[in-house]
C-alpha positions in Angstrom: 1.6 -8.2 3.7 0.6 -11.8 2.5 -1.0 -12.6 6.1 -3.3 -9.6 6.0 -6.7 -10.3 5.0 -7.9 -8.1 1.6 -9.8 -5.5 4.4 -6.8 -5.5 6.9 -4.4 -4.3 3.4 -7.2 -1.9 2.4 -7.1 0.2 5.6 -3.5 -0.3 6.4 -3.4 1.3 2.8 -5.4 4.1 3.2 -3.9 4.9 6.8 -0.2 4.8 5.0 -1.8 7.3 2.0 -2.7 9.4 4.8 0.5 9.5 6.6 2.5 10.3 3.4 -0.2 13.4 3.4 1.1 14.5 6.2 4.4 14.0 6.3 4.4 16.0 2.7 2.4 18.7 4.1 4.4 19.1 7.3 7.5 18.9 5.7 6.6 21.9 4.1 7.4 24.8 7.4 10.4 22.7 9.0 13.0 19.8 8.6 12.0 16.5 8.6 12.8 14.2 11.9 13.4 11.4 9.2 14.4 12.9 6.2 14.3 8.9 4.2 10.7 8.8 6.0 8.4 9.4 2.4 10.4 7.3 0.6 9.8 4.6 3.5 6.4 5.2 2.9 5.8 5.3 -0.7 8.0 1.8 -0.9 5.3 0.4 1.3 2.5 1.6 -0.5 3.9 -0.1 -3.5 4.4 -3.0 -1.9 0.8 -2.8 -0.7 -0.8 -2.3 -3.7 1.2 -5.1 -5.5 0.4 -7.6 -3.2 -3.3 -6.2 -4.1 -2.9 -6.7 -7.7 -1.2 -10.3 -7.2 -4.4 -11.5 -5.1 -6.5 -10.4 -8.0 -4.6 -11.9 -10.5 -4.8 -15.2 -8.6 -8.6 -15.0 -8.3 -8.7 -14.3 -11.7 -7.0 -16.9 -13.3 -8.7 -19.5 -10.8 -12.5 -18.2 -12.0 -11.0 -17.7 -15.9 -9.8 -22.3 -15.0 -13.7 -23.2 -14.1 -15.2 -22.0 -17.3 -12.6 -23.6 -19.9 
């Protein structure tokens, strides 16, 4: 996740969203190939989206450093 650029993370987020859509949605008339497969799926979301947050905590506090 850290060598993605912020665009790369962005649509590799919204792609994953998307899968988890379906996989809910599917799972809903028959078994699941991989029953662990949304949990797989939410975990990397998560990760996504704090790897999202940390970037703009490090912007931040490197604009908040030039105006002390």
């Amino acid at each position: 996740m850290k060598t993605k650029t912020d665009q790369e993370l962005i649509k590799l987020l919204t792609d994953t969203r998307a899968e988890l859509r379906t996989e809910r949605f599917s799972a809903a008339g028959a078994r699941a190939k991989d029953p662990n497969a949304k949990g797989k799926l939410r975990t990397k979301i998560a990760q996504m989206l704090t790897e999202q947050h940390a970037r703009v905590l490090v912007s931040s506090i490197g604009t908040s450093e030039g105006k002390q």
